[in-house]
N, C-alpha and C positions, 0 to 999 in steps of 0.2 A: 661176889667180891671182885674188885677191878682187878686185872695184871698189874703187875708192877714195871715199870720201866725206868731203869739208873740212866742218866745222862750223864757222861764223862770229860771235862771238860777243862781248857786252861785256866776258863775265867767266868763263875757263875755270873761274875754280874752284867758278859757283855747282854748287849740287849737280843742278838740272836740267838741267844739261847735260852732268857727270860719269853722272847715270844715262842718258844717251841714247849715250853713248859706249859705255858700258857694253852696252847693248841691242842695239850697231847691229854691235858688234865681232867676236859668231862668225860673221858673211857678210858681214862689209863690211872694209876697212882705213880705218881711220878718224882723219882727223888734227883738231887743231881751231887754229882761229887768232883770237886773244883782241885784243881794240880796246884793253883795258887793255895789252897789253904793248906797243903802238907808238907810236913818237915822234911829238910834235906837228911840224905841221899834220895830225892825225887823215885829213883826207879823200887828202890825199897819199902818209903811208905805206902806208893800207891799200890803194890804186891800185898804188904798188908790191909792196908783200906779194901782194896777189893774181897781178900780173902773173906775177910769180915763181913763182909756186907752180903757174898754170894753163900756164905756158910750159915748166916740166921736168917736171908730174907729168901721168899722165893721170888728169885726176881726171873720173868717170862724174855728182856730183850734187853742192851747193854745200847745207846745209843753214842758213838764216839765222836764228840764235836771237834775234829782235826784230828788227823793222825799222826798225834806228836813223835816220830819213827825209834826215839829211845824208850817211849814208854809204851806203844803202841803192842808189841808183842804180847807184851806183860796180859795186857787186857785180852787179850784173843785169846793167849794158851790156857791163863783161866777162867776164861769164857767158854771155853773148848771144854775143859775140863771140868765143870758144874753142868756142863751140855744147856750155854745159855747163849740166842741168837744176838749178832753184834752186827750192826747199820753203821756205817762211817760216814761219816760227812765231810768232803774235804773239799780242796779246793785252793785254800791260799799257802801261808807258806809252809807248809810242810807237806807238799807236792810240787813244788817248782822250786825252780833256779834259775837267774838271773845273770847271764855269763858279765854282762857292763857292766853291773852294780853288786857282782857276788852277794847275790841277795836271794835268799832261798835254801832249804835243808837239804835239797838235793845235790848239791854240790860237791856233798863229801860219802865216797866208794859205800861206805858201809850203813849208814844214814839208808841207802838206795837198797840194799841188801836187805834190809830191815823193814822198809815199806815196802817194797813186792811182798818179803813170807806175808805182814800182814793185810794187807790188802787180796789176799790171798786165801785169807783163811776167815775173814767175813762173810756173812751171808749176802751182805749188798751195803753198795756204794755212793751215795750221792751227791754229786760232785754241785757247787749251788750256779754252776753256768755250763754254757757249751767250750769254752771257753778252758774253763778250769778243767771238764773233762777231759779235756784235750793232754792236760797235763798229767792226770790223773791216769790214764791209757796206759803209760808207759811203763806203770807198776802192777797197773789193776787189771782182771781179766773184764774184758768188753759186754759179757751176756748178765753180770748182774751190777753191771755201772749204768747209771741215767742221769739225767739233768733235773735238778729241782729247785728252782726259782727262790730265794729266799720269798719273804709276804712282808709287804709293806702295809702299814695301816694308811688306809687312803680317807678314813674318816679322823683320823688326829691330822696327820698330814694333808692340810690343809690351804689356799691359799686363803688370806683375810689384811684388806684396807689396800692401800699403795703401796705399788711398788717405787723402790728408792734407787739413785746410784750407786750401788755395792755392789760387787764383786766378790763374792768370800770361797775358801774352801774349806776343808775340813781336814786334820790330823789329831788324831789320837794323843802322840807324844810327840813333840818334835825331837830329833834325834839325828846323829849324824848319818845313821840309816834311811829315816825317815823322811830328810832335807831330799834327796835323789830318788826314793822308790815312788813317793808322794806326791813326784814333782812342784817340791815346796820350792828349789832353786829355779826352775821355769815359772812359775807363778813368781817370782820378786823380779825378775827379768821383765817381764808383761809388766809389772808396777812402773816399772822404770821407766819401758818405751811408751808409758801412758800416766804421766805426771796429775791429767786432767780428771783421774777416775779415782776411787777410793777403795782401796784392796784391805781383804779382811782374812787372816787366817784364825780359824776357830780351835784352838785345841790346848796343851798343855807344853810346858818347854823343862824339857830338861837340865834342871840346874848342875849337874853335874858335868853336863858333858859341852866340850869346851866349841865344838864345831855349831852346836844348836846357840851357844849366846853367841860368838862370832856372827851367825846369819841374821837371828834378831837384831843387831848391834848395827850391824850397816844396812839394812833395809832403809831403801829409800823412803822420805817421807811419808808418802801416800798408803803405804805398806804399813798395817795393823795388827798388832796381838791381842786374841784374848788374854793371853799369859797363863789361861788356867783351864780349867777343865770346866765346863759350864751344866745347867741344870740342861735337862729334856725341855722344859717349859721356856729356858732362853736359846735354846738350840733352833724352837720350834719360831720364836720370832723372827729371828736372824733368817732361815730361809724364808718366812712369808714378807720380811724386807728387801731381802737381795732380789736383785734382776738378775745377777748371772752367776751361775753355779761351774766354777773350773775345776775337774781333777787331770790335771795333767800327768800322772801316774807311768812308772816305767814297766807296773806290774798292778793288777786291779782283777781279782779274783771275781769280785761281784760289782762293788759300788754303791750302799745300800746307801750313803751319804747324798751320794749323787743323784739316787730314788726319792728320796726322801725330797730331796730339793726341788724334785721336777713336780713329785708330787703336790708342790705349792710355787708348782708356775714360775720357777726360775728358769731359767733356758740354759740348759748343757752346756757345756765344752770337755769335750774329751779325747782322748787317745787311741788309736785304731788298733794299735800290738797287744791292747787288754780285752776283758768283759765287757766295757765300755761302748764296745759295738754294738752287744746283743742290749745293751739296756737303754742307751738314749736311740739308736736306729737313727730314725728320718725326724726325730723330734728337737734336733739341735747341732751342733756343730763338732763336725771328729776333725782332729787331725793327727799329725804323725807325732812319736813320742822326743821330745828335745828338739823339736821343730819352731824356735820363738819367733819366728816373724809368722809362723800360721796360727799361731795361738793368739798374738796378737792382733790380726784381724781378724780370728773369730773372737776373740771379748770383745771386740770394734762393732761388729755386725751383729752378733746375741743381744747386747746394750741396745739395740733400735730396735729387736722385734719384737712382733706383737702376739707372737706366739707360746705366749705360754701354756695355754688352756690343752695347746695338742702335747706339751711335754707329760703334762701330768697324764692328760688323755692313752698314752701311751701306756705311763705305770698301772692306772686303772685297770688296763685291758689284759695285762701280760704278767703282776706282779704282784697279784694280793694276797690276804691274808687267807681268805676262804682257796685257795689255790694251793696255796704253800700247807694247810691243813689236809686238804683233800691227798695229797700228794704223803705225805709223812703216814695219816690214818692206811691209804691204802698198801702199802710198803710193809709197813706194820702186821695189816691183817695177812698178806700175801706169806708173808714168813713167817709168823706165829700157827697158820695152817698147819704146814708140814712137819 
């Protein structure tokens, strides 16, 4: 009979967490338990959901995709307490903070208090960059934290036909957060001092929130909304037609948008204060974060090269999925040993 492994998580359906299911599924039994599906008070349901879950199942390892710091504890102490091994995965914002952008859980005293005990009382740590570790350090003890690559499919992720004039990035939700950590107000900026190019933001807008239609509303012309949230299958078009791939980001944990892109031969631009280092490298264009005249002549300079073949060459070599497998399976077996 396989072990069992619960994955814990804000959101079953982001896609890194569907690929770690996926990974972990020919040796493990793998269930996952989403903070989006339970009812408020947040830190009570999921004290219940777990209880329940560790009291009828035997589950062998607790896998926590971010260490959301108010619920965080919760899972450790009865973790601790069914004597069941718990892997963190962290990295973005519930290990960092953001002094420019007050952006990040760390920011508030006891938030910070919270992630040391837990971080603390896991077996191990996986931060998805060097980057993020870094961030991660300052809670976590050093001998069971490592760097573990997200895995990009480099066989969906694909380049296929011409490339076209576009420019796109990628957001989640546009948000009045989201405008600045995303560097969505530096990319309409780039739109602007480049009337002759056709800029693409892929993602959703928040209709509530008044600062996300304010920036769609005056986007210069060239500047484009999806408006909505789009399939995988038009995700996957959109990078195999852009030329250039911008995350201008004030904070970028991993980048898997921006893998994903290189993966199909758009050419980088990115931000040096992030992850963004360790993933585009020598295969595209970094510059400084709120830097617009550097950003704009690297989309200037990305738009003529012929370099695509080495962007993706790069994710090939450093970010797949047999890697990000290899790395979780081993992690696994290392602590289920003892």
């Amino acid at each position: 009979m396989k072990q069992k492994i619960l994955i814990v998580c804000p959101q079953e359906s982001s896609s890194f967490v569907r690929l770690d299911v996926s990974l972990l599924s020919d040796q493990f039994d793998v269930d996952v338990l989403s903070f989006s599906s339970l009812r408020k008070p947040k830190i009570l349901s999921t004290a219940f959901a777990m209880i329940k879950r560790l009291a009828r199942e035997k589950i062998s390892c607790i896998i926590m995709w971010f260490s959301v710091p108010h619920l965080a504890p919760v899972i450790v102490l009865l973790a601790g307490l069914f004597r069941v091994k718990v892997v963190a995965i962290v990295g973005g914002f519930d290990v960092s903070y953001v002094p420019a952008i007050a952006w990040g859980e760390m920011g508030i005293w006891w938030k910070r208090l919270l992630q040391r005990f837990s971080l603390h009382s896991v077996d191990r740590i996986l931060p998805f960059s060097n980057f993020s570790r870094t961030d991660a350090l300052k809670y976590a003890p050093a001998n069971i934290t490592s760097t573990l690559y997200p895995g990009i499919d480099t066989s969906r992720y694909v380049p296929s036909g011409s490339k076209e004039d576009l420019i796109i990035t990628t957001c989640n939700l546009i948000n009045s957060f989201s405008i600045i950590q995303k560097g969505l107000d530096i990319f309409s900026k780039c739109a602007e001092a480049l009337p002759n190019y056709e800029f693409l933001v892929i993602g959703g807008i928040d209709a509530e929130d008044s600062a996300a239609r304010e920036f769609v509303r005056r986007a210069s012309p060239n500047l484009k909304f999806t408006q909505r949230y789009i399939s995988d299958e038009e995700l996957l078009s959109l990078y195999q037609r852009a030329r250039v791939y911008v995350q201008a980001s004030a904070h970028e944990g991993f980048g898997i948008a921006c893998a994903e892109a290189m993966a199909c031969e758009c050419i980088p631009v990115g931000t040096t204060n992030t992850s963004l280092l360790e993933v585009i490298g020598n295969a595209g264009y970094l510059v400084g974060y709120n830097d617009v005249p550097a950003t704009v002549s690297a989309i200037q300079n990305a738009s003529v090269s012929l370099h695509g073949a080495e962007a993706r060459k790069r994710v090939v070599e450093n970010f797949t999925v047999d890697r990000r497998r290899s790395g979780l399976l081993m992690t696994l077996q290392q602590i289920l040993r003892k």
